[in-house]
MARFIDO-328156 format. One record per residue (C-alpha): x, y, z; residue number from 1. Coordinates in pm, 1 decimal. Layout:
REM residues N
<xx=X&yy=Y&zz=Z&seq=NUM>;
...
This chain:
REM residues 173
<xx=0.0&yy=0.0&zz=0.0&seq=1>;
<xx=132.2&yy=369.5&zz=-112.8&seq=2>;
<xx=237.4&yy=622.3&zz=158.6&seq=3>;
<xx=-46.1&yy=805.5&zz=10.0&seq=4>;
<xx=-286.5&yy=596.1&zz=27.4&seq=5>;
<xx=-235.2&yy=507.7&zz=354.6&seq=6>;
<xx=-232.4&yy=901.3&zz=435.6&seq=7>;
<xx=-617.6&yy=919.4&zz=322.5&seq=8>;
<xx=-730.9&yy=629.9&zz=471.0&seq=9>;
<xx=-552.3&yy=774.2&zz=824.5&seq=10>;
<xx=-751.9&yy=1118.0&zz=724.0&seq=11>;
<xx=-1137.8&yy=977.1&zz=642.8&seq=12>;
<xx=-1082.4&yy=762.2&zz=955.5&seq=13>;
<xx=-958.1&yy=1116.2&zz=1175.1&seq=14>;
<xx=-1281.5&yy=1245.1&zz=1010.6&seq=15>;
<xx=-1506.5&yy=958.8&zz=1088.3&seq=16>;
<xx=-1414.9&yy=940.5&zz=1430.0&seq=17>;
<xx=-1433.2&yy=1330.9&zz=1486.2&seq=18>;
<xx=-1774.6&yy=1290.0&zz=1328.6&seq=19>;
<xx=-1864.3&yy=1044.7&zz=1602.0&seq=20>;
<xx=-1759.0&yy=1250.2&zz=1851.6&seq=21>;
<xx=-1925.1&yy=1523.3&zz=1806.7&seq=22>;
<xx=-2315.8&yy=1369.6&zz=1748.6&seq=23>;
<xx=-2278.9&yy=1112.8&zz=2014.2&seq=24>;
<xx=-2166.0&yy=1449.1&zz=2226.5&seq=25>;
<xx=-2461.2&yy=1596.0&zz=2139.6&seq=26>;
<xx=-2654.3&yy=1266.7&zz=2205.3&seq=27>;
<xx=-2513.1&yy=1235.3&zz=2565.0&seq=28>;
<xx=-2559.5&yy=1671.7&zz=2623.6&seq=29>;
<xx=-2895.4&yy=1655.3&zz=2585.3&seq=30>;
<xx=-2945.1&yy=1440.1&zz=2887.1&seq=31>;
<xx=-2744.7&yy=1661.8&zz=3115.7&seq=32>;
<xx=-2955.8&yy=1890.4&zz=3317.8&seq=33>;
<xx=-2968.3&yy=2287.1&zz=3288.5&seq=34>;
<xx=-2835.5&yy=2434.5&zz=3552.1&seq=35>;
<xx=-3058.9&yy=2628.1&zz=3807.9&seq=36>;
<xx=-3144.1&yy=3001.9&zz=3737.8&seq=37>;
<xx=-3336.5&yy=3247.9&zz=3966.0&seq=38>;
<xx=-3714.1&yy=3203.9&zz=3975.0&seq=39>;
<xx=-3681.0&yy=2840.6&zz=3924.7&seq=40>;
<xx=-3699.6&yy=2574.3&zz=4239.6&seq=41>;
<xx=-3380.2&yy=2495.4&zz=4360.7&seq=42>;
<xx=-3303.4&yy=2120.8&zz=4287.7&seq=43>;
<xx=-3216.4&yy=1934.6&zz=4574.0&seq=44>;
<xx=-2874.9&yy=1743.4&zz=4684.3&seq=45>;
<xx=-2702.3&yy=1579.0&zz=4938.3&seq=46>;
<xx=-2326.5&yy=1611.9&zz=5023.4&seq=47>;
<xx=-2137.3&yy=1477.4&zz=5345.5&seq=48>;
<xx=-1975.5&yy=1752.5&zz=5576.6&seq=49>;
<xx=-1598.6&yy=1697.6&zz=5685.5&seq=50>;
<xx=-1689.6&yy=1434.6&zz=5962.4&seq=51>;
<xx=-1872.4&yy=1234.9&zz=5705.6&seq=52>;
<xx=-2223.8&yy=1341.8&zz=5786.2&seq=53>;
<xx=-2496.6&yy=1369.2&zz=5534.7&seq=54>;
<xx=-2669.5&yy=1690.1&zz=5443.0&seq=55>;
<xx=-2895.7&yy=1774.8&zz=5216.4&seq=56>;
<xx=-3108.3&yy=2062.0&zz=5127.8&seq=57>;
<xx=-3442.6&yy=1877.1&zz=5139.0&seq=58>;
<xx=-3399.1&yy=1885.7&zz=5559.2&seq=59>;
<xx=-3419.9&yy=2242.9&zz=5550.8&seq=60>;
<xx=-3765.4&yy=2253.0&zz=5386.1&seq=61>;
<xx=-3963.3&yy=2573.1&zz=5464.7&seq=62>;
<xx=-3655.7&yy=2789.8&zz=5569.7&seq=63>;
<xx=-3457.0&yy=3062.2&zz=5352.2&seq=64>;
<xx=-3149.9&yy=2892.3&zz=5301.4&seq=65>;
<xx=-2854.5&yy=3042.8&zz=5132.4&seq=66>;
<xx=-2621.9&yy=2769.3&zz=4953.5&seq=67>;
<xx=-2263.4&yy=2938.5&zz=4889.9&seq=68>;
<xx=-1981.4&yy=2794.4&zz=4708.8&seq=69>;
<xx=-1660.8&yy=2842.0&zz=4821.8&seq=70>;
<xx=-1300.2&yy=2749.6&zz=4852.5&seq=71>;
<xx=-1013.9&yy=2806.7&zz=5114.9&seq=72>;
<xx=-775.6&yy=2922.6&zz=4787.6&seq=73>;
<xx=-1004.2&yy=3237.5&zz=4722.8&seq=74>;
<xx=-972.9&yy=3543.0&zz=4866.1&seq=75>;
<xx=-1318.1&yy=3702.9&zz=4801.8&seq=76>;
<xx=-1449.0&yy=3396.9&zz=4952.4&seq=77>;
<xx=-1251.6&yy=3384.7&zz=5253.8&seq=78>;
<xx=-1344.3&yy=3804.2&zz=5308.4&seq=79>;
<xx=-1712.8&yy=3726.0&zz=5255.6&seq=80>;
<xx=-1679.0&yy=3419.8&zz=5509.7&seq=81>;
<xx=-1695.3&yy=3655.6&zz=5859.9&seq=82>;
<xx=-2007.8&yy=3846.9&zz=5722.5&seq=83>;
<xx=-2195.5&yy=3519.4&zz=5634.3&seq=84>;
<xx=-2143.9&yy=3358.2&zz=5967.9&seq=85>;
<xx=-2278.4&yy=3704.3&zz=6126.0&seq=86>;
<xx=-2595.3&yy=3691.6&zz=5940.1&seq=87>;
<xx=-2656.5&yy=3329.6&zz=6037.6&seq=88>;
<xx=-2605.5&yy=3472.4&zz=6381.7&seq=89>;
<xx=-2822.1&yy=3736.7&zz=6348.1&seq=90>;
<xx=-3096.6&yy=3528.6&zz=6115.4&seq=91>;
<xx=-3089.7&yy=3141.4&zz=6237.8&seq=92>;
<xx=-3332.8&yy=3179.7&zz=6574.0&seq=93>;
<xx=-3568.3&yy=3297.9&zz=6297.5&seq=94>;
<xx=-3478.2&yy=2978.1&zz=6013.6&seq=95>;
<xx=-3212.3&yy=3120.9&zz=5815.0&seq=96>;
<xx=-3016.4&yy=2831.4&zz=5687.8&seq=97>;
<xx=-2669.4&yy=2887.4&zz=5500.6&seq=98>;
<xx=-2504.7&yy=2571.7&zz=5397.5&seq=99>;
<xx=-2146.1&yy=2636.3&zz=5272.7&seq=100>;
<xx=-2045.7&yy=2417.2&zz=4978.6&seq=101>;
<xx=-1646.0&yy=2341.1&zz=4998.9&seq=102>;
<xx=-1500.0&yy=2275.9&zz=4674.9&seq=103>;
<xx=-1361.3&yy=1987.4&zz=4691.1&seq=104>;
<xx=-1098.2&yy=2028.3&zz=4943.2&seq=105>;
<xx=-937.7&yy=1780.9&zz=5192.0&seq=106>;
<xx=-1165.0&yy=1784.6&zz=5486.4&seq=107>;
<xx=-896.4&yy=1858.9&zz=5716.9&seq=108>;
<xx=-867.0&yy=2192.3&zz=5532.1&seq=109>;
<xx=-1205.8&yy=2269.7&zz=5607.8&seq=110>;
<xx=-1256.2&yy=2220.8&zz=5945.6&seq=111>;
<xx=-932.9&yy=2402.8&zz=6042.2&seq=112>;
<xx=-1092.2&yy=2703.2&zz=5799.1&seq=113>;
<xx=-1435.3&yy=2693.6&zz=5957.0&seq=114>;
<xx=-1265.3&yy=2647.4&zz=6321.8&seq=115>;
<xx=-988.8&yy=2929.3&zz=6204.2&seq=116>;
<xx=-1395.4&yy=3164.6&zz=6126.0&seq=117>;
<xx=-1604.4&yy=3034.6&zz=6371.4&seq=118>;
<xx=-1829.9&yy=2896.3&zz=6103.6&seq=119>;
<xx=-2132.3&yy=2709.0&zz=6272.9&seq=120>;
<xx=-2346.0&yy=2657.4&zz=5990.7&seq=121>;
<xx=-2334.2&yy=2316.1&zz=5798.4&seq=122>;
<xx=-2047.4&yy=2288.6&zz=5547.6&seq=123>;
<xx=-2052.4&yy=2055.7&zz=5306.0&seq=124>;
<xx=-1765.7&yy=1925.2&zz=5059.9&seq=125>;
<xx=-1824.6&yy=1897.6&zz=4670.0&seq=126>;
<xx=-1584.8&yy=1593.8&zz=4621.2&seq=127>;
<xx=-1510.3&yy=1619.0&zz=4200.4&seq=128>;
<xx=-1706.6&yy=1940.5&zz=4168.9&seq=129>;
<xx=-1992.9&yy=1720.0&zz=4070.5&seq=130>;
<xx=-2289.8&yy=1954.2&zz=4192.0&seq=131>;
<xx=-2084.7&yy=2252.4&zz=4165.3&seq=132>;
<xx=-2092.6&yy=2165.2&zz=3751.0&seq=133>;
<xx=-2422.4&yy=2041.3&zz=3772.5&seq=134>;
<xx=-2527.1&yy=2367.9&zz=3922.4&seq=135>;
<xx=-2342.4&yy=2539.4&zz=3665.6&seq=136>;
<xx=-2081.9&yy=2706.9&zz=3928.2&seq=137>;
<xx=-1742.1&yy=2794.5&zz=3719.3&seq=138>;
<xx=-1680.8&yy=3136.6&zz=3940.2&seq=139>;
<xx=-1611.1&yy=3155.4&zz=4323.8&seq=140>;
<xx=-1764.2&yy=3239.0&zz=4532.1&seq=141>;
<xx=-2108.6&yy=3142.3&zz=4389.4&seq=142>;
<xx=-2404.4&yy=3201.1&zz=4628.7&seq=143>;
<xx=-2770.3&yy=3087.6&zz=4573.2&seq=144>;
<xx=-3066.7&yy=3304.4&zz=4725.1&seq=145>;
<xx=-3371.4&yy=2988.6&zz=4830.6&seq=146>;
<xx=-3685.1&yy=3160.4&zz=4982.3&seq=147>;
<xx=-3903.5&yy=2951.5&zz=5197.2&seq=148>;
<xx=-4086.8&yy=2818.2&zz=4899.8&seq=149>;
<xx=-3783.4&yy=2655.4&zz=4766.4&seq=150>;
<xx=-3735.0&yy=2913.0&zz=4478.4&seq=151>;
<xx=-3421.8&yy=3071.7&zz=4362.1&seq=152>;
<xx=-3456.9&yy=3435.1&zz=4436.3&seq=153>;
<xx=-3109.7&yy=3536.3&zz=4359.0&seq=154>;
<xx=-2793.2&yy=3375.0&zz=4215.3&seq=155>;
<xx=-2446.5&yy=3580.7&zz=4334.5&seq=156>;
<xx=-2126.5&yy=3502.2&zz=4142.3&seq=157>;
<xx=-1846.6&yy=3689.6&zz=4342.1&seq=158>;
<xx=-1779.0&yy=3792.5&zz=4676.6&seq=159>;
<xx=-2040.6&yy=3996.0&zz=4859.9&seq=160>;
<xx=-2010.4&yy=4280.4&zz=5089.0&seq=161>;
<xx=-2266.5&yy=4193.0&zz=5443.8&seq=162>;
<xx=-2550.9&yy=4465.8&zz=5354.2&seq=163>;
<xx=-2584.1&yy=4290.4&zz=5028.3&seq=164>;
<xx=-2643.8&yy=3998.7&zz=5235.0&seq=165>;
<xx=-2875.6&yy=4125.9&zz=5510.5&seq=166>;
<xx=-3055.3&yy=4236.5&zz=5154.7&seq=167>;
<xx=-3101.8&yy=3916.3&zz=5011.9&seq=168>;
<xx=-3161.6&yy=3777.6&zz=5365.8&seq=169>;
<xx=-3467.2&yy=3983.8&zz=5406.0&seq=170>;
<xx=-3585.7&yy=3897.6&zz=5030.3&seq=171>;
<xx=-3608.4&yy=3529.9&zz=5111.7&seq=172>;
<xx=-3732.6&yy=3550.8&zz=5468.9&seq=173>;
């Protein structure tokens, strides 16, 4: 067999299998779900905290919950960290629920961070970023809004400043 020949035969299979590729991509895409937006119920899930307990946000049922994404390694979501665990403070005696979503660091990295902050609220760890991709999360921090209906009210990529909070506290109370 010629060089040549065996050159297009290399290329129509390249093209073939780039072919298959990209439907059967577009077969298995179709099946992945949207990820939440605001005004829409927020879908449930349950993650394990650091000591291997299971949350989910189904137990909180009736109550505002804020669900924030976050990570030790960034800095607007360690600033934003002292003014969350205030407004739990401030909120929880009347249902506020804020469940932290770690992304997906070694558990002994978050409960030294959440001892370091005081956090008392549940925290939860995202092992492989599964629900943070399902939930379409690519920017941190990423903080959902729930009202006591179960309905997004507000999604917040970035860090937040604690009025802002408070805010969105009072919109979902």
């Amino acid at each position: 067999m010629s060089n040549r020949k065996l050159l297009q035969i290399v290329i129509l299979l390249a093209v073939v299998a780039i072919g298959v590729y990209t439907i059967g991509g577009s077969l298995f895409m179709s099946d992945k779900q949207e990820p939440p937006k605001a005004k829409e119920p927020m879908p449930n899930f349950t993650l394990t905290d650091a000591s291997g307990k299971q949350v989910s946000l189904e137990d909180f049922k009736g109550k505002p919950v804020i669900v924030n994404f976050w990570g030790t390694f960034c800095p607007p979501c360690v600033e934003e960290t002292p003014a969350l665990q205030r407004q739990y403070e401030k909120w929880k005696q009347e249902g506020l629920v804020i469940i932290g979503v770690n992304l997906d660091e070694e558990p002994i990295r978050v409960e030294s961070f959440t001892r370091q902050f005081g956090v008392t609220y549940p925290v939860v760890i995202d092992k492989d970023l599964e629900l943070a991709e399902r939930f379409g999360v690519f920017q941190y921090p990423t903080t959902f809004f729930v009202n006591r209906d179960g309905v997004i009210q507000d999604i917040f990529v970035g860090g937040m400043q604690e009025p802002y909070i408070e805010n969105m506290v009072g919109a979902i109370r």
